[in-house]
C-alpha positions in Angstrom: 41.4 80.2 1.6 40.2 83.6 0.7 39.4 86.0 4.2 35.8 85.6 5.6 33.4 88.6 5.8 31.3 89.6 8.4 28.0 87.6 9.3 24.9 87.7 7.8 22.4 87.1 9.5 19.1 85.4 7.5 15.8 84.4 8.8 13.0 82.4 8.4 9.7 82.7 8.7 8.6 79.9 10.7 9.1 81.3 14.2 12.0 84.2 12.8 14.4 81.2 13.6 18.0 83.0 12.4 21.0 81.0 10.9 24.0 82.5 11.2 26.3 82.5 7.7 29.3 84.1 6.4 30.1 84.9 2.8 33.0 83.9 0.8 33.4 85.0 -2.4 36.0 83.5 -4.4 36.8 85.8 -7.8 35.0 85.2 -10.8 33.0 82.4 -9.0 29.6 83.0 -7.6 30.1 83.4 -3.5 28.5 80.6 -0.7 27.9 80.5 2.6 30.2 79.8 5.2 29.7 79.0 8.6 31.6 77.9 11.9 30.8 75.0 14.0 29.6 77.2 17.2 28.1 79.7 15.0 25.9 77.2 13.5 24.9 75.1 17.1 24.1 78.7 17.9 21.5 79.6 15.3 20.3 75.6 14.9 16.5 75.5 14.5 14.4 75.4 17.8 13.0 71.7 16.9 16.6 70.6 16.6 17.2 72.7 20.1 14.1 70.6 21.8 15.0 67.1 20.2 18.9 67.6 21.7 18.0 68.8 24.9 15.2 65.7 25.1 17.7 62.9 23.7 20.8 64.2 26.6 18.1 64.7 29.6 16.6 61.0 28.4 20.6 59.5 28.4 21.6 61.1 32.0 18.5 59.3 33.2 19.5 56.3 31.4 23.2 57.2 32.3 24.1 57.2 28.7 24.5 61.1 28.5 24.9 62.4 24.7 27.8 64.8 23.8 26.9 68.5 24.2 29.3 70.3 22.3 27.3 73.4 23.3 28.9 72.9 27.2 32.1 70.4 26.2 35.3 71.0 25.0 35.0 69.8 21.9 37.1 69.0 18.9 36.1 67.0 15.8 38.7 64.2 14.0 38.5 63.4 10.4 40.6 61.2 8.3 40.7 61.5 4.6 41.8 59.7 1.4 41.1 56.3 2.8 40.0 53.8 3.4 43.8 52.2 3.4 46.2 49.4 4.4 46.2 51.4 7.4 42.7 51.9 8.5 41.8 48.6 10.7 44.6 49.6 12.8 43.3 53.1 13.3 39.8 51.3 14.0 41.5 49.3 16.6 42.7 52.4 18.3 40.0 54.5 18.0 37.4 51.3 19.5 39.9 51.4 22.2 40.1 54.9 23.0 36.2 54.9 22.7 36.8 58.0 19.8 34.4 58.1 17.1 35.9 60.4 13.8 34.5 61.4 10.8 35.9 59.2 7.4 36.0 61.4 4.3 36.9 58.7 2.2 38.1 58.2 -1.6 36.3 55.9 -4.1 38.6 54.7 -6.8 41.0 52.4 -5.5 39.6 52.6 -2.3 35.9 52.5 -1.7 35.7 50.5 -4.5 39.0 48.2 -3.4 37.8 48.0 0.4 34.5 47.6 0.6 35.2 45.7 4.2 36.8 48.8 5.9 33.8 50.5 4.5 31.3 48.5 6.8 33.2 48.5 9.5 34.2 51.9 9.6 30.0 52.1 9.7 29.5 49.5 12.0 31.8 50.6 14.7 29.8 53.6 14.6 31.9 56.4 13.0 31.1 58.8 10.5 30.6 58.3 6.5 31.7 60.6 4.2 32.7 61.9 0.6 36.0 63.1 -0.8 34.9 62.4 -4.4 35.3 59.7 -6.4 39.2 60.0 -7.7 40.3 63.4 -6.3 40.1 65.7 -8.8 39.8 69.5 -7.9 36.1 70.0 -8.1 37.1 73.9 -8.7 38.7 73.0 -12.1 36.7 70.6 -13.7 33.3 70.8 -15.5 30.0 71.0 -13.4 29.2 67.5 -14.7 32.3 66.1 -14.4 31.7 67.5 -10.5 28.9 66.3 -9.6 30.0 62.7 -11.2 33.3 62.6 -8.8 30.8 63.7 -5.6 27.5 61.4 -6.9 29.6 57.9 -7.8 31.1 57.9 -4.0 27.3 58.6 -2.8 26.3 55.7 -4.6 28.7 53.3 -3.2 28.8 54.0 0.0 24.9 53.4 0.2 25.3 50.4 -1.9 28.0 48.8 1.0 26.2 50.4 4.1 22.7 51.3 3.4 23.5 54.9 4.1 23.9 58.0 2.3 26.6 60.5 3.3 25.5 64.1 4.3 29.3 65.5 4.7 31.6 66.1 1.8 35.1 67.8 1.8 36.6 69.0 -1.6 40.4 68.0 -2.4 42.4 70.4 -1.4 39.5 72.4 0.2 38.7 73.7 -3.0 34.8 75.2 -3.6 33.3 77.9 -4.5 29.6 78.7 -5.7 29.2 76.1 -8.4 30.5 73.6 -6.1 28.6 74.5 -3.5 25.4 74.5 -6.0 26.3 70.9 -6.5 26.8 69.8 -3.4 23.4 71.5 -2.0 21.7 69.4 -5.0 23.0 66.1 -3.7 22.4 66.7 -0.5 26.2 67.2 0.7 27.4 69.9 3.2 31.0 70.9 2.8 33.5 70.5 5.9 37.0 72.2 5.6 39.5 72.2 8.8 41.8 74.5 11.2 44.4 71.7 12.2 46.4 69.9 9.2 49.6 68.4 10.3 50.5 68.1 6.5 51.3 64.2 7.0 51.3 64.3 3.4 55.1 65.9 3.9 56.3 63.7 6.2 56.2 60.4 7.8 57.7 61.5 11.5 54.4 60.4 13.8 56.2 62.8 16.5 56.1 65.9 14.4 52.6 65.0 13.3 51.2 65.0 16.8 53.6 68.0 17.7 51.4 70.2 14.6 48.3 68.7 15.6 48.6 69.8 19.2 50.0 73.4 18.8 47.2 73.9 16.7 44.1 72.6 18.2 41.5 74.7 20.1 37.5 73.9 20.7 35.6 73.7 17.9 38.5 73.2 15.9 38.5 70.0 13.2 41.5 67.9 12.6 42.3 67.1 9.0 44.8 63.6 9.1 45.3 60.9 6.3 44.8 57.2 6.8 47.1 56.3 3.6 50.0 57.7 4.8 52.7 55.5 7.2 53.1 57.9 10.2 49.5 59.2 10.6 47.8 56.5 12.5 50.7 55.5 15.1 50.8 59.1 16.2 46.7 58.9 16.7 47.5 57.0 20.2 49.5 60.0 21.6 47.3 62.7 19.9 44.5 61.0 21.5 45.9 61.0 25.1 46.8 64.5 25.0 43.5 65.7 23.6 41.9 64.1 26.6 44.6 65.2 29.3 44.0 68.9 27.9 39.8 68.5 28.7 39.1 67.7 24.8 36.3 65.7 24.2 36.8 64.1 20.2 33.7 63.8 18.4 32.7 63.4 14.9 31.7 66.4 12.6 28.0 65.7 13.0 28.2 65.6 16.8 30.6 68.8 16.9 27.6 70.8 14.5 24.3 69.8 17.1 22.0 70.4 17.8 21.9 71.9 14.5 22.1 69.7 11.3 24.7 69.9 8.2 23.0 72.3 5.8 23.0 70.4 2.4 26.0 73.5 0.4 27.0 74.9 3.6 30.7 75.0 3.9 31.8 74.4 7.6 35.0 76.2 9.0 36.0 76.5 12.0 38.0 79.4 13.2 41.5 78.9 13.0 44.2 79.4 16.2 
């Protein structure tokens, strides 16, 4: 990914509420906004500030306390290219870890092949998201052609579950300002990562909780794969470590408030 420059800072009118973006300019593409996770709970809007701050003093009364990745250690997981073979055994481990993650999930052969995993992936309260419909590199295809890959999975997803998903993350992490144009217009923030264990390379579940680990730090968001055979039994020990080192896992929504995903933001965290 090409080198972030420094912050610029824009504001609003409304009550000179500042947002907090970094510019990446990829060449001979139009530039977009960039942002990291802490950078963007900092600069969140003071409405968002109030109805946070409300909803976790409401739940320690009620003793069901929100996530405040604002004063927890937090980390976001993600799992993409599914949903898979695999992912009711992941569900089954993440239900009984009490782990919510966030599902960037494929549409053809999988969306459209599992519409089951879909709903309960949903249901079990985890997060719905887009990786386009047949993972193409949004960079090197036609606008149209784009926006079809990004707009079919929308319209499945909401078809199965009722809901629309507000996250995206391009194949290969692959944007720039057209992409970004495109995502803005349906409504999709972009989410890249700053822990891959490259499962895709290898099927040891030791190594790939061994990468995951050395490379974790707060704020940080795990990319994984729930296609591939050694991703989901190293989850388990990933998991317990996470927690052991004062981690609390969250989805990419929950690691972002109070603020909300900016419809053509890219979110990246800072890497280790």
């Amino acid at each position: 990914m090409p080198k972030q420059i420094p912050a610029a800072r824009r504001t609003s009118i409304a009550g000179l509420l500042a947002a907090t973006s970094l510019v990446l300019a990829l060449s001979g593409c139009a530039s977009f906004d960039v942002t990291a996770p802490a950078d963007a709970r900092a600069d969140a809007s003071a409405a968002d500030v109030q109805t946070k701050d409300a909803k976790n003093a409401k739940g320690s009364k009620d003793g069901d306390a929100q996530v405040d990745c604002r004063k927890a250690k937090c980390v976001a997981l993600t799992f993409d290219a599914g949903p898979s073979e695999n992912t009711n055994r992941l569900l089954d481990i993440l239900k009984e870890e009490k782990v919510h993650a966030t599902f960037f999930m494929l549409g053809k052969n999988h969306i459209d092949k599992r519409p089951a995993e879909v709903r309960r992936i949903d249901a079990e309260g985890h997060e719905l998201a887009n990786h386009t419909w047949s993972h193409q590199i949004l960079t090197e295809i036609k606008p149209e052609e784009a926006k079809r890959e990004l707009s079919r999975v929308q319209e499945a997803v909401r078809k199965i579950t009722g809901k629309t998903p507000t996250l995206m993350r391009p194949p290969q992490g692959r944007t720039d300002g057209e992409v970004s144009e495109i995502s803005k217009e349906l409504g999709l923030a972009q989410v890249l990562w700053s822990v891959t264990a490259k499962d895709y390379e290898t099927n040891d579940s030791a190594l790939i909780t061994k990468r995951v680990l050395e490379q974790t730090q707060r704020d940080g968001i795990i990319l994984l794969h729930d296609i591939y055979k050694g991703t989901v039994p190293a989850v388990p020990g990933i998991l317990k470590e996470l927690k052991k080192r004062g981690y609390t896992v969250v989805t990419v929504s929950q690691l972002l408030s109070p603020a909300k995903p900016e419809p053509g933001m890219a979110y990246r965290p800072e890497k280790p």
